[in-house]
DSSP file (Angstrom, degrees, kcal/mol; ACC not computed):
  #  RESIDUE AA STRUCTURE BP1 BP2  ACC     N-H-->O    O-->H-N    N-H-->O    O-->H-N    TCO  KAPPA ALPHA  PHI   PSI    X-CA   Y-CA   Z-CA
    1    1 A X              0   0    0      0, 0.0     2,-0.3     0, 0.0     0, 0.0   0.000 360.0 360.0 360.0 141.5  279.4   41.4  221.4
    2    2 A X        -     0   0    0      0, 0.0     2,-0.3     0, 0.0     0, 0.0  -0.838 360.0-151.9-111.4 144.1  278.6   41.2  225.0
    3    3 A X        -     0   0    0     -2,-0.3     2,-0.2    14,-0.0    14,-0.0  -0.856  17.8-129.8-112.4 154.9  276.0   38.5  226.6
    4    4 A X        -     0   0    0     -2,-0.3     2,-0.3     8,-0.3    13,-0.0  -0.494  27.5-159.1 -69.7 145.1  274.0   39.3  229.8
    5    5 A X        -     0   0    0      6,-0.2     6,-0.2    -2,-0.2     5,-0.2  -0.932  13.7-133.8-161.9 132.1  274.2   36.5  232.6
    6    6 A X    >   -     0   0    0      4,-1.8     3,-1.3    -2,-0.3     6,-0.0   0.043  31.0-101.7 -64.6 180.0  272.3   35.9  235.1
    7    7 A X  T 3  S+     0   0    0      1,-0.2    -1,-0.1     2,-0.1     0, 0.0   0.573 121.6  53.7 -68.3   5.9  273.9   35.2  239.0
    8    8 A X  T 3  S-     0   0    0      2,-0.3    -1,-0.2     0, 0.0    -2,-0.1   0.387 124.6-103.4-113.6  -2.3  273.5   31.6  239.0
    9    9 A X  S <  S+     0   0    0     -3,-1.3    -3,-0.1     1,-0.4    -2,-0.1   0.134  79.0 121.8 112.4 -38.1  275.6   31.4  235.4
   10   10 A X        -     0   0    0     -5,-0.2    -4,-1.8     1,-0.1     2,-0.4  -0.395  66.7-114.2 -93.6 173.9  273.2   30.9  232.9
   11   11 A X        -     0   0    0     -6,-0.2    -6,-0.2     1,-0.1    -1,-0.1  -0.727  36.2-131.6-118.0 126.6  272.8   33.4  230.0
   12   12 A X        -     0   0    0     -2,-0.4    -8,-0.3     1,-0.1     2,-0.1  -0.305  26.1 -77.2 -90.8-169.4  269.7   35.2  230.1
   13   13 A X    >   -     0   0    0      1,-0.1     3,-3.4     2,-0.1    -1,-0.1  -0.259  28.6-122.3 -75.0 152.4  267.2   35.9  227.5
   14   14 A X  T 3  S+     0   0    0      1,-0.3    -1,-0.1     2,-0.2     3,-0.1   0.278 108.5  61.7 -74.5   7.8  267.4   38.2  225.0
   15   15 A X  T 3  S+     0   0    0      1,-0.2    -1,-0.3     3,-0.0    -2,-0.1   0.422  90.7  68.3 -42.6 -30.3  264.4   39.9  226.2
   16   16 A X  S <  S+     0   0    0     -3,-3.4     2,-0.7     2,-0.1    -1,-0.2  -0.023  82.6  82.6 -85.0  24.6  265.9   40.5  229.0
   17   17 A X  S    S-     0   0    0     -3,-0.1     2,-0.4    -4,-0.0   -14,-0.0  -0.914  80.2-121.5-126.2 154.2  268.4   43.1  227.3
   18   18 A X        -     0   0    0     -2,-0.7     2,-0.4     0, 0.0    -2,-0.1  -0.928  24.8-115.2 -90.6 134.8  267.0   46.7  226.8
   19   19 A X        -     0   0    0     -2,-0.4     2,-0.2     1,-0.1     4,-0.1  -0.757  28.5-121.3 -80.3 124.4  266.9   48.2  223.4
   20   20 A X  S    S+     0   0    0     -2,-0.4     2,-0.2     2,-0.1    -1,-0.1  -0.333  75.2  32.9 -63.4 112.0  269.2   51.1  222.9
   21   21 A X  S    S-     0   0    0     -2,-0.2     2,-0.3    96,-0.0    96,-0.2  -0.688  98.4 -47.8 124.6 169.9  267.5   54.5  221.7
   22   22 A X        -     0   0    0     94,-0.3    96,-0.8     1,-0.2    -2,-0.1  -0.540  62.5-101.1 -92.1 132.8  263.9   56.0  222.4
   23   23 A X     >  -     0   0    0     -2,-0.3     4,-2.3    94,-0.1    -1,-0.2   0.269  32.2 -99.4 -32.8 166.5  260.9   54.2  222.2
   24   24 A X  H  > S+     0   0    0      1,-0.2     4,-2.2     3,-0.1     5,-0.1   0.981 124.2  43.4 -65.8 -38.5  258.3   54.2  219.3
   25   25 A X  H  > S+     0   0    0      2,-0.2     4,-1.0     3,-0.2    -1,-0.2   0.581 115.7  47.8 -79.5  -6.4  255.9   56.6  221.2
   26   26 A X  H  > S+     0   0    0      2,-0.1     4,-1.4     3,-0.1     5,-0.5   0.714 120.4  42.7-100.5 -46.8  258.9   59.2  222.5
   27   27 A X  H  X S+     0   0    0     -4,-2.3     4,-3.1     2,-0.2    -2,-0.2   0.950 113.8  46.1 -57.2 -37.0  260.0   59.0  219.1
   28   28 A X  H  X S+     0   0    0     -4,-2.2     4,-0.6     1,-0.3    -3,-0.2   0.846 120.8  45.4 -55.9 -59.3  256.6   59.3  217.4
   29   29 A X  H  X S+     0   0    0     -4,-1.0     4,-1.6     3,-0.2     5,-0.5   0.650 109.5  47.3 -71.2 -24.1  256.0   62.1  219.9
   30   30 A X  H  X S+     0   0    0     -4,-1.4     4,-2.8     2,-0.2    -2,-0.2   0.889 118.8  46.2 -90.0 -55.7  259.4   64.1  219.7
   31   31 A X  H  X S+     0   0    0     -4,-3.1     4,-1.2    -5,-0.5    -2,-0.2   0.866 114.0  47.7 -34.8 -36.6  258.9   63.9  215.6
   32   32 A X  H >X S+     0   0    0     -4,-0.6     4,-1.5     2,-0.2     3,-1.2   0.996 111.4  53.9 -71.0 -67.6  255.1   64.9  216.1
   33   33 A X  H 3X S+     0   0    0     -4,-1.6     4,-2.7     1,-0.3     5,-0.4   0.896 105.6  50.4   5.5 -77.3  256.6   67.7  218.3
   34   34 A X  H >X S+     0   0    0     -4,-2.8     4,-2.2    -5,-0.5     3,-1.2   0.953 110.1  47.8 -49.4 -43.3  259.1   69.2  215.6
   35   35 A X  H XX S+     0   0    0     -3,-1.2     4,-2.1    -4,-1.2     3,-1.7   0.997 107.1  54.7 -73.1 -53.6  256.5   69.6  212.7
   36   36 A X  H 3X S+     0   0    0     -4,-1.5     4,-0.9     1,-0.3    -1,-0.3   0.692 111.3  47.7 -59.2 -12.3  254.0   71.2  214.9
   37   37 A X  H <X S+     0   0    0     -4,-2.7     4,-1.8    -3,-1.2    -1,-0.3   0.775 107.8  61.6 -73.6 -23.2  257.0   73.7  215.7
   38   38 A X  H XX S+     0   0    0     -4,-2.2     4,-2.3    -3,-1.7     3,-0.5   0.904 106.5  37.2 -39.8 -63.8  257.4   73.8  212.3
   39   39 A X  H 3< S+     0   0    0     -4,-2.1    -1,-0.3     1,-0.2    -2,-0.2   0.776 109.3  58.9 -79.7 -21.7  254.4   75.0  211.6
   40   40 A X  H 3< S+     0   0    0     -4,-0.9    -1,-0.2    -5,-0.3     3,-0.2   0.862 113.3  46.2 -66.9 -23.3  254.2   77.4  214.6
   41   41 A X  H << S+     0   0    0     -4,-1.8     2,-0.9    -3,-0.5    -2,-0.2   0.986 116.0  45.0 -71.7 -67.7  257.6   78.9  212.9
   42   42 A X  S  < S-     0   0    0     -4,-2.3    -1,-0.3    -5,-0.2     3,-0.3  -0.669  74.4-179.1 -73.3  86.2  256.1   79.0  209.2
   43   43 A X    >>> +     0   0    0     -2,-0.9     4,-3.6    -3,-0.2     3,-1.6   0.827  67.1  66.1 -70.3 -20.3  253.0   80.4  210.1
   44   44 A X  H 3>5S+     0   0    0      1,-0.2     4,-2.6     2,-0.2     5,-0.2   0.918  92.4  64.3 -69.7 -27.8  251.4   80.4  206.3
   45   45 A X  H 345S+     0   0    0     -3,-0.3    -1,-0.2     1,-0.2    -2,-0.1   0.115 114.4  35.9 -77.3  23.9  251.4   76.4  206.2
   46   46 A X  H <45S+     0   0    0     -3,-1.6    -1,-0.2    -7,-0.1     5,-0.2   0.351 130.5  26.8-103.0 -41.6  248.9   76.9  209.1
   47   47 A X  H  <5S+     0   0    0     -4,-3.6     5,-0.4     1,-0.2     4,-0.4   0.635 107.7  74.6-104.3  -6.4  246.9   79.9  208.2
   48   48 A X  S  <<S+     0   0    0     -4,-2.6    -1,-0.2    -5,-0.5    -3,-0.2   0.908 102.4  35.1 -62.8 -37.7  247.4   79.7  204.5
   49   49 A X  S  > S+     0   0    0     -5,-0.2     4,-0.9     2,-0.2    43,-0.2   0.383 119.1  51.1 -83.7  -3.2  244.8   76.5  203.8
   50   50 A X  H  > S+     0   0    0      1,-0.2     4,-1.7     2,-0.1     5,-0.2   0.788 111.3  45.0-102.0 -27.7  242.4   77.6  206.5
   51   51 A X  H  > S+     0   0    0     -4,-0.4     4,-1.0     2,-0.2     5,-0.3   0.773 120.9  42.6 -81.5 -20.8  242.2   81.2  205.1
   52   52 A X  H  > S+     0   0    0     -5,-0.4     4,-2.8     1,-0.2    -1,-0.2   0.924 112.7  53.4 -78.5 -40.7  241.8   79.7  201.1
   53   53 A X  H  < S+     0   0    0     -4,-0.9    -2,-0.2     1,-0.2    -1,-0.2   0.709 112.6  40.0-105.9 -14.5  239.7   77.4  202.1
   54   54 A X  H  X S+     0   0    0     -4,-1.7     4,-2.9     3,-0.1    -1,-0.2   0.733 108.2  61.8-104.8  10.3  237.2   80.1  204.0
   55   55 A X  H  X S+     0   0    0     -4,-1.0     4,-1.5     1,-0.2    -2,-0.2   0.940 106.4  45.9 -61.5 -53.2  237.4   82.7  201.4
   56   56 A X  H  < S+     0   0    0     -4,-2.8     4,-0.4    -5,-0.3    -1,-0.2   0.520 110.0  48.1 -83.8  11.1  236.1   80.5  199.1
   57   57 A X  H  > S+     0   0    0      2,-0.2     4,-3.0     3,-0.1     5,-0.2   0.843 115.3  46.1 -87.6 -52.6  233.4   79.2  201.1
   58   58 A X  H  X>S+     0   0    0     -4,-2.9     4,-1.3     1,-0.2     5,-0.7   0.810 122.7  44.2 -45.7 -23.9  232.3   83.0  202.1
   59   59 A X  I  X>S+     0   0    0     -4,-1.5     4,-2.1     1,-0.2     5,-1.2   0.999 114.9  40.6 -90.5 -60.2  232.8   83.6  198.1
   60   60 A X  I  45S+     0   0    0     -4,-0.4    -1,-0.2     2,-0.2    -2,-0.2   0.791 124.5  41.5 -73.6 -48.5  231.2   80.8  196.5
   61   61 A X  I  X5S+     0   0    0     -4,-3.0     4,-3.3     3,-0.2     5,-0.2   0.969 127.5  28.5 -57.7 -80.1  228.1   81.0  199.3
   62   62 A X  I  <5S+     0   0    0     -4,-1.3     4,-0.5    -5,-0.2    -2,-0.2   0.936 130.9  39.3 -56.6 -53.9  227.6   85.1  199.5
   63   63 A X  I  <<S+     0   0    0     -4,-2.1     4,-0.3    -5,-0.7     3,-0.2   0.919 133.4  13.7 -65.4 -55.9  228.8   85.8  195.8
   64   64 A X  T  ><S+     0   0    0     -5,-1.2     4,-1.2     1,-0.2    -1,-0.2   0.636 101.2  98.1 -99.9  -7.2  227.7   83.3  193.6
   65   65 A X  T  < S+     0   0    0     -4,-3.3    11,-0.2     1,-0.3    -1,-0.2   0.566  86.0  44.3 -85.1 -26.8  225.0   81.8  196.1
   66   66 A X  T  4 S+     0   0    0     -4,-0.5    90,-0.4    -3,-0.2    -1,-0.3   0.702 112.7  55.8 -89.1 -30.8  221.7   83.7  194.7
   67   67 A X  T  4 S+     0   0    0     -4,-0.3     2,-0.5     1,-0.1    -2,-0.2   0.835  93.8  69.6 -82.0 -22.4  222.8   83.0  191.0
   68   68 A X     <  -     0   0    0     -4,-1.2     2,-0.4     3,-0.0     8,-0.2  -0.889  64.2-168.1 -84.5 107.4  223.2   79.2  191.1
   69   69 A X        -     0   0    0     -2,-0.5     6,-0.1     1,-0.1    -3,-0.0  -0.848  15.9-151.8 -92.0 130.4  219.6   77.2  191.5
   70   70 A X        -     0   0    0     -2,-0.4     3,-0.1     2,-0.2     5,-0.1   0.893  31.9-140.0 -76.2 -41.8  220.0   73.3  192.4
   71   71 A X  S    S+     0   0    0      1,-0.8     2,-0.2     3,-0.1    -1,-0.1   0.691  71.2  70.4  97.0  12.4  216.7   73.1  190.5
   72   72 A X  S    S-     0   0    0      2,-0.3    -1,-0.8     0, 0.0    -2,-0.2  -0.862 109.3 -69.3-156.4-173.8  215.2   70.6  193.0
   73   73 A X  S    S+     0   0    0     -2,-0.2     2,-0.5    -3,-0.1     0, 0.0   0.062 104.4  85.0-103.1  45.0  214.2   70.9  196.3
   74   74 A X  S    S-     0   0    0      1,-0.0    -2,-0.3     2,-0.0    -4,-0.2  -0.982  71.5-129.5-136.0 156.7  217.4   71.4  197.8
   75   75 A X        -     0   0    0     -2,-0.5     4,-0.3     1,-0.1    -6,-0.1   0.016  32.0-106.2 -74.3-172.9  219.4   74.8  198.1
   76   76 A X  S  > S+     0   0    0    -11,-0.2     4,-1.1     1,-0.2     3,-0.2   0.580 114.3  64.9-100.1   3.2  222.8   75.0  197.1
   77   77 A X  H  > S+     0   0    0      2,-0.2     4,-2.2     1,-0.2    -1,-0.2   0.658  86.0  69.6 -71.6 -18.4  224.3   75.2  200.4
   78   78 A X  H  4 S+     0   0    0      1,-0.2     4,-0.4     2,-0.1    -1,-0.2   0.952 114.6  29.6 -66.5 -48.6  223.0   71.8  200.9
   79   79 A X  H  > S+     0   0    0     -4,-0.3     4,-1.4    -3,-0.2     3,-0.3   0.799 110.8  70.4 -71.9 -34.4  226.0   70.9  198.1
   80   80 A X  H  X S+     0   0    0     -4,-1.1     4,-1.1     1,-0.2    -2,-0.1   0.846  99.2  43.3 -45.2 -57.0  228.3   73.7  199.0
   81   81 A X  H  X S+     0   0    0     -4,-2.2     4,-0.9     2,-0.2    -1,-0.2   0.714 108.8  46.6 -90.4 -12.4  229.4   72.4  202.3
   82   82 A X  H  > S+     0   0    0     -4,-0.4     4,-1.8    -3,-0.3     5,-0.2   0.905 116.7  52.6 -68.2 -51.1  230.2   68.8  202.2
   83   83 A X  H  X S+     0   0    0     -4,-1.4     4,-1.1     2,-0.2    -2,-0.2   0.829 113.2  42.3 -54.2 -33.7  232.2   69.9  198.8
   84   84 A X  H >X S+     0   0    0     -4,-1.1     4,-2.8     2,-0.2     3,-2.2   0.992 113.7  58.1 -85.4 -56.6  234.5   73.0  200.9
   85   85 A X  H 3X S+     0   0    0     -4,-0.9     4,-1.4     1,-0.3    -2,-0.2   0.815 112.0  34.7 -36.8 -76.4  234.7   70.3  203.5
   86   86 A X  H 3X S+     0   0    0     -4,-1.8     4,-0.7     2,-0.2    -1,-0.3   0.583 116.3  54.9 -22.7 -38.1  236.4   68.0  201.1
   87   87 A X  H <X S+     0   0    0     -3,-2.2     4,-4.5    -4,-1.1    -2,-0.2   0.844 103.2  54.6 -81.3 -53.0  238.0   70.6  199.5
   88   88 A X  H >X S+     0   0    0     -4,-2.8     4,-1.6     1,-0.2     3,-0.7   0.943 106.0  56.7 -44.3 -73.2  239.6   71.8  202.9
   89   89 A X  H 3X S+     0   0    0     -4,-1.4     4,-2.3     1,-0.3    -1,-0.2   0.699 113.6  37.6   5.3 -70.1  241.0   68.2  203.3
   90   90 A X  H 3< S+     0   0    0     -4,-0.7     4,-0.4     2,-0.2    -1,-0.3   0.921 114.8  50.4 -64.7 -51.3  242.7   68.3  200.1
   91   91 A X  H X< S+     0   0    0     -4,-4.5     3,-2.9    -3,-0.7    -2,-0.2   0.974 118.8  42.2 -58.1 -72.3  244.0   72.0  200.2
   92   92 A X  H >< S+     0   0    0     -4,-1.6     3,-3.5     1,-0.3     4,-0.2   0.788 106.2  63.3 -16.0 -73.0  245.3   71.2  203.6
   93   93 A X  T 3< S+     0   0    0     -4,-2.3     4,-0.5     1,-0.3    -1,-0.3   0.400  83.1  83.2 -30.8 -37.8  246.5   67.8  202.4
   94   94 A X  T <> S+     0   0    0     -3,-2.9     4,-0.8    -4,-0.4    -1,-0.3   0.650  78.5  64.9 -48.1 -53.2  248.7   69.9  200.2
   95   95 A X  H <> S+     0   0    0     -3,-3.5     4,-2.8    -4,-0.2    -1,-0.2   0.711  89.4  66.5 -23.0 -58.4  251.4   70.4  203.0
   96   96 A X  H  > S+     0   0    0     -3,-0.3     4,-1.0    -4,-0.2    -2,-0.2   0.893  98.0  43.8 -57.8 -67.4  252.4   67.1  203.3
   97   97 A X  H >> S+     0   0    0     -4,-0.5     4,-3.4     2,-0.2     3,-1.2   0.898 115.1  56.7 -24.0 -68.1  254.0   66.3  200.1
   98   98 A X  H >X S+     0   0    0     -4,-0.8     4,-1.7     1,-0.3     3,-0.9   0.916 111.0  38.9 -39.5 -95.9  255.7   69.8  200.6
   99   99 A X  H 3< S+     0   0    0     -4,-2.8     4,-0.5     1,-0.2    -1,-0.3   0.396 110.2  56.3 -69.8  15.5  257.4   69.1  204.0
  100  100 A X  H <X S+     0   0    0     -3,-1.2     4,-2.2    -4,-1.0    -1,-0.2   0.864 115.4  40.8 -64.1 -61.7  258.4   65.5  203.4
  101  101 A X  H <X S+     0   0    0     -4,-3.4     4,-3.7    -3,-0.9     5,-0.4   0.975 114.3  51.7 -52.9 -59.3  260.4   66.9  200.2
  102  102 A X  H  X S+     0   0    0     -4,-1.7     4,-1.5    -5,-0.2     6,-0.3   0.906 114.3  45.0 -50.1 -77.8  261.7   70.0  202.1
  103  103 A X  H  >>S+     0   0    0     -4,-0.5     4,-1.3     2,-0.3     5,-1.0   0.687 112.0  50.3  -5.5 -64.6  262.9   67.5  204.9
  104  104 A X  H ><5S+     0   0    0     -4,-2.2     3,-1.2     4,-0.2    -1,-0.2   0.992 114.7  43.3 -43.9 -73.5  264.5   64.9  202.4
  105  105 A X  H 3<5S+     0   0    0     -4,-3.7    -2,-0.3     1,-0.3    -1,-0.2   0.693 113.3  52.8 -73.7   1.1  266.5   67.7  200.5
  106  106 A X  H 3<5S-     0   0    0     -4,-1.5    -1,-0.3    -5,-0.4    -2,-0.2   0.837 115.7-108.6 -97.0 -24.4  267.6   69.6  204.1
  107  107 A X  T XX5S+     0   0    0     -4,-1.3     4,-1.7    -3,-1.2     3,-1.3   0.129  85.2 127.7 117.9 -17.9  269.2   66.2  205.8
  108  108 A X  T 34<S+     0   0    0     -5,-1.0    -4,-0.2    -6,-0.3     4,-0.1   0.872  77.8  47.4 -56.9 -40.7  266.2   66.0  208.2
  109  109 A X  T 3> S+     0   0    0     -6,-0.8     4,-0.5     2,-0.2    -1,-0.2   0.620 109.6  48.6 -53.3 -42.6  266.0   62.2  206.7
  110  110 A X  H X> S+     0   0    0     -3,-1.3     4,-2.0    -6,-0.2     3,-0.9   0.940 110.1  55.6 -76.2 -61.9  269.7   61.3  207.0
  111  111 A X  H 3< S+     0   0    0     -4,-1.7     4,-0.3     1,-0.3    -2,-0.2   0.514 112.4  36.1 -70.7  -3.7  269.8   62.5  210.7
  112  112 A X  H 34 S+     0   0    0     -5,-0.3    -1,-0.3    -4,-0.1     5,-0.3   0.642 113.1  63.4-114.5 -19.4  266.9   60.5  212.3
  113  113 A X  H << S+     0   0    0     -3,-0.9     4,-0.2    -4,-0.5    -2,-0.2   0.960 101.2  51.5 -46.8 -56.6  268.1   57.7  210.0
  114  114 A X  S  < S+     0   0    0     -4,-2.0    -1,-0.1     2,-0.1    -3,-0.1   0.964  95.6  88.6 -66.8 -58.6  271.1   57.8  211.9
  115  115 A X  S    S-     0   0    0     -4,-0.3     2,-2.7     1,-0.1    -3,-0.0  -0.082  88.8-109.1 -32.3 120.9  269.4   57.6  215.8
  116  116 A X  S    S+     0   0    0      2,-0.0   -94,-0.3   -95,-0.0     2,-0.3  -0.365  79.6 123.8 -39.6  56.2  268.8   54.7  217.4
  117  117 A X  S    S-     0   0    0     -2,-2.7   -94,-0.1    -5,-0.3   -93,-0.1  -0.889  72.6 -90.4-133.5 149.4  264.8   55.3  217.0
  118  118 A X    >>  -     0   0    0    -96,-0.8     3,-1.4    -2,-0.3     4,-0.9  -0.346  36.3-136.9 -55.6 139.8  262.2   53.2  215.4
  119  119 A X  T 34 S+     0   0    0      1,-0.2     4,-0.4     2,-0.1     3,-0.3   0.842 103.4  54.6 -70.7 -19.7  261.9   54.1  211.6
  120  120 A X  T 3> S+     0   0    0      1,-0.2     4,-1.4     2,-0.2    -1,-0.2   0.588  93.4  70.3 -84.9  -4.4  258.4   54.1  211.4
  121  121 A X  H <>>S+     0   0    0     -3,-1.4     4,-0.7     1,-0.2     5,-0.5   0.798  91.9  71.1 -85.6 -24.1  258.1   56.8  214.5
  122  122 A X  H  X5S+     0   0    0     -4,-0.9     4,-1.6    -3,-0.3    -1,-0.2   0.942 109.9  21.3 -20.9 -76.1  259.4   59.1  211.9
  123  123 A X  H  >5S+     0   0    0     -4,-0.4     4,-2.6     2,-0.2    -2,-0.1   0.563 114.4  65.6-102.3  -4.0  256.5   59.3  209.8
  124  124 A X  H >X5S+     0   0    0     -4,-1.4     3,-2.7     2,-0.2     4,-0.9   0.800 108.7  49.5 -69.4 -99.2  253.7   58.2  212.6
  125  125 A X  H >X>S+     0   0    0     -4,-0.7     4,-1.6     1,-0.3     3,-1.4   0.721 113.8  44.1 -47.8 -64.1  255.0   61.8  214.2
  126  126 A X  H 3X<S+     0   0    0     -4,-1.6     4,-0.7    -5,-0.5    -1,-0.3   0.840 114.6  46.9 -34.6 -46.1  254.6   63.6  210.8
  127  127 A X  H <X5S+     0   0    0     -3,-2.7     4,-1.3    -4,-2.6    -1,-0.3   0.718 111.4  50.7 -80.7 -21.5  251.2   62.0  210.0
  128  128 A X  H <X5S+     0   0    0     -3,-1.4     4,-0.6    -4,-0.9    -1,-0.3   0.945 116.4  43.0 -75.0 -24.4  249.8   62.8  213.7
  129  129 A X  H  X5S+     0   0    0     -4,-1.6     4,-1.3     2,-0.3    -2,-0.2   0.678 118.7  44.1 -93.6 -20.1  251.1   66.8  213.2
  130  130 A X  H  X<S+     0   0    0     -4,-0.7     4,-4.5    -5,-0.6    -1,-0.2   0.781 112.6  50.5 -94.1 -32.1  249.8   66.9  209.7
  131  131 A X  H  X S+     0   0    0     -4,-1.3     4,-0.9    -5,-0.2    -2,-0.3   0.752 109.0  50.8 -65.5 -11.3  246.5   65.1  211.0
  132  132 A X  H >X S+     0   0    0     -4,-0.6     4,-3.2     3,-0.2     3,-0.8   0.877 114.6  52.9-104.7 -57.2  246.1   68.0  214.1
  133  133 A X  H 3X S+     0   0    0     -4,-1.3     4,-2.4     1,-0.3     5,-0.4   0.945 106.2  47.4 -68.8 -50.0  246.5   70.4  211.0
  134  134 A X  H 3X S+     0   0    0     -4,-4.5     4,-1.4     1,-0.2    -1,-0.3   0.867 113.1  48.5 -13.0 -63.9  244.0   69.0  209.1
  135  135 A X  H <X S+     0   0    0     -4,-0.9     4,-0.7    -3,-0.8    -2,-0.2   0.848 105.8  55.6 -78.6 -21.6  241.8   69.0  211.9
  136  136 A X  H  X S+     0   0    0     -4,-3.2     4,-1.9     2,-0.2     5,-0.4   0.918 111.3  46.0 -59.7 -48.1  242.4   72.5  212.8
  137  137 A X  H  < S+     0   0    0     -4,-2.4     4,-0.4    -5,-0.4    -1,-0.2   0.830 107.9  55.7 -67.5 -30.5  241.5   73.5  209.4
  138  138 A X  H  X S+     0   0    0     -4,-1.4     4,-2.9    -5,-0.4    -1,-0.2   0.826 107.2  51.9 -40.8 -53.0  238.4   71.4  209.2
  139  139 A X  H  X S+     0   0    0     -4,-0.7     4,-2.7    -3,-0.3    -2,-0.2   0.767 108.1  49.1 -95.3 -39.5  237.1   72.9  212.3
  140  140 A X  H  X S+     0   0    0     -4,-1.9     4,-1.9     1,-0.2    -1,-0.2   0.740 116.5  40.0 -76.1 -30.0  237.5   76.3  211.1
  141  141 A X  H  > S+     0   0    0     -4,-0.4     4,-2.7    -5,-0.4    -2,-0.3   0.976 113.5  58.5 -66.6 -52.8  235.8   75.5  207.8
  142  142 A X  H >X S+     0   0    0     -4,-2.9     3,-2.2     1,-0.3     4,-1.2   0.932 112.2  43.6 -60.9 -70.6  233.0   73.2  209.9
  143  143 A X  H 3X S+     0   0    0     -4,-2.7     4,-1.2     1,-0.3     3,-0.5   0.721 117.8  40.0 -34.7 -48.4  232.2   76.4  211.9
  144  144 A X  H 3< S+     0   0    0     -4,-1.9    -1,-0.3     1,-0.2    -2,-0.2   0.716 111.8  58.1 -70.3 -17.7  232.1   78.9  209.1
  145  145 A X  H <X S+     0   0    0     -4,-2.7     4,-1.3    -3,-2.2    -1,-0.2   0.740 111.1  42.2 -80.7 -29.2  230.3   76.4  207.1
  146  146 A X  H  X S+     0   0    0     -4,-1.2     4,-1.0    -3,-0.5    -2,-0.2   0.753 116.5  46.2 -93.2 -14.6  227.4   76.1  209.9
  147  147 A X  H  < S+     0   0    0     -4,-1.2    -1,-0.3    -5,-0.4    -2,-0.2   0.292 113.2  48.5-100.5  11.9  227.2   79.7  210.5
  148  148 A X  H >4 S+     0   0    0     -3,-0.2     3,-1.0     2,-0.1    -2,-0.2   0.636 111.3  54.7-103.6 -25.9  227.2   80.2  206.6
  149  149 A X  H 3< S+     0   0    0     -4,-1.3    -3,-0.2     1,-0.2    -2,-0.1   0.932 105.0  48.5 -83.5 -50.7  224.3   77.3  206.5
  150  150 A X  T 3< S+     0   0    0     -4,-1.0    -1,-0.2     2,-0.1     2,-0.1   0.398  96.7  93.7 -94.4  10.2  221.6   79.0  209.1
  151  151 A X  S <  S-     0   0    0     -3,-1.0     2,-0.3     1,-0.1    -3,-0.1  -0.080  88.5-112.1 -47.8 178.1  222.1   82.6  207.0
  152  152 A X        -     0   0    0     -2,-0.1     2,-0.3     3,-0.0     3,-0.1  -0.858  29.4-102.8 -98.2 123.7  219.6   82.9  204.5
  153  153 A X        -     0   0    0     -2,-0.3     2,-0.3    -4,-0.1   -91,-0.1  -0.301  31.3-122.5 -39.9 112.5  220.4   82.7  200.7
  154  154 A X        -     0   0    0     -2,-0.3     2,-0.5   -93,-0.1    -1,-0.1  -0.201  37.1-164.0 -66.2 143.4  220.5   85.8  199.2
  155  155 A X        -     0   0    0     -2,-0.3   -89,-0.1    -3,-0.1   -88,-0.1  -0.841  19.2-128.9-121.8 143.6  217.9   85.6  196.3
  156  156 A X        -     0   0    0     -2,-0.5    -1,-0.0   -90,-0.4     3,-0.0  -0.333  43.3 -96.5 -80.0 173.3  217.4   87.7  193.4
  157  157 A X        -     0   0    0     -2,-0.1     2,-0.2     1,-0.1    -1,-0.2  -0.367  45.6 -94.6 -84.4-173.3  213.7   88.8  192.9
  158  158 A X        -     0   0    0     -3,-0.1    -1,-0.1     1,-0.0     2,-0.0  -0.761  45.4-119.8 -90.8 143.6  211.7   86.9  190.7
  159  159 A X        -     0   0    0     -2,-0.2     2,-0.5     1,-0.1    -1,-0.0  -0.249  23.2-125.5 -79.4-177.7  211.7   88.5  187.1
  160  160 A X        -     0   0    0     -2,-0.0     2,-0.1     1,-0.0     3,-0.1  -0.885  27.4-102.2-109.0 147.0  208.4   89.8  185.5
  161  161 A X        -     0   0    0     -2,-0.5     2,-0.0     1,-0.1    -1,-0.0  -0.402  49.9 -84.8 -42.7 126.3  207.3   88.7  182.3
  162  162 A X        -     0   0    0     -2,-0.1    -1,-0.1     1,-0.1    -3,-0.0  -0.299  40.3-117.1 -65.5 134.8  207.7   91.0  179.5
  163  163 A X              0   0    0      1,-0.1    -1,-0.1    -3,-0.1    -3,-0.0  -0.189 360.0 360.0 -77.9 149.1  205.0   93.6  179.1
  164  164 A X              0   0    0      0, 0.0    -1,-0.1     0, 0.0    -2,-0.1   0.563 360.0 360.0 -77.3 360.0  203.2   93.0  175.4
């Protein structure tokens, strides 16, 4: 082991030494980096939860949206879109688990282990690139969800009473 010393003799402090390897935030960022190529390379773990998750708003709204009555005086959209909202979240959410495992079983885990890099910039970069997918999928729901809101329900007519 080698000590640093200053010109006068004395030994400096061990502040005074640089720590070998990339910071947390160049690591954080180069990690963040890779997944979002990740995803630009696998394009269905981008477009796959945003495209589930507005089929079934358009389906659940357009489809089913005249046959369900709340049964009070709010529609059913009123429930619809905080729930797909949620839903997105989760669906989305779904990823994560996925490319942690896929990562672990390829080595990706053993080979940043091995780099001089903080261990926690590891999964701070995952969590910001899964958190920008999140929000990207959010945004796309929030939109379709506001332009689904300030349609009009489709309604059945009212039936008539049966003739005596």
């Amino acid at each position: 082991m080698t000590t640093l010393t200053t010109p006068k003799g004395r030994i400096a402090p061990p502040s005074a030494a640089r720590a070998a390897g990339a910071s947390f935030l160049t690591a954080t960022g180069q990690t963040a980096k890779r997944t979002i190529l990740q995803y630009a390379r696998t394009p269905q773990l981008l477009v796959l939860p945003t495209i589930t998750a507005a089929l079934f708003l358009l389906i659940f709204r357009y489809v089913f949206g005249g046959a369900i009555h709340t049964g009070g005086p709010h529609a059913y959209v009123d429930f619809l879109i905080p729930g797909f909202l949620a839903q997105t979240v989760v669906w989305t959410a779904m990823n994560i688990p996925a490319g942690m495992a896929e990562d672990s079983t390829l080595g990706v885990h053993d080979r940043l282990r091995s780099l001089p890099i903080p261990r926690a910039a590891v999964m701070t970069g995952r969590s910001l690139a899964d958190s920008a997918l999140n929000i990207f999928a959010l945004a796309v729901t929030a939109g379709l969800s506001s332009q689904s809101a300030s349609t009009p329900t489709p309604t059945r007519p009212p039936s008539s009473p049966p003739s005596p």
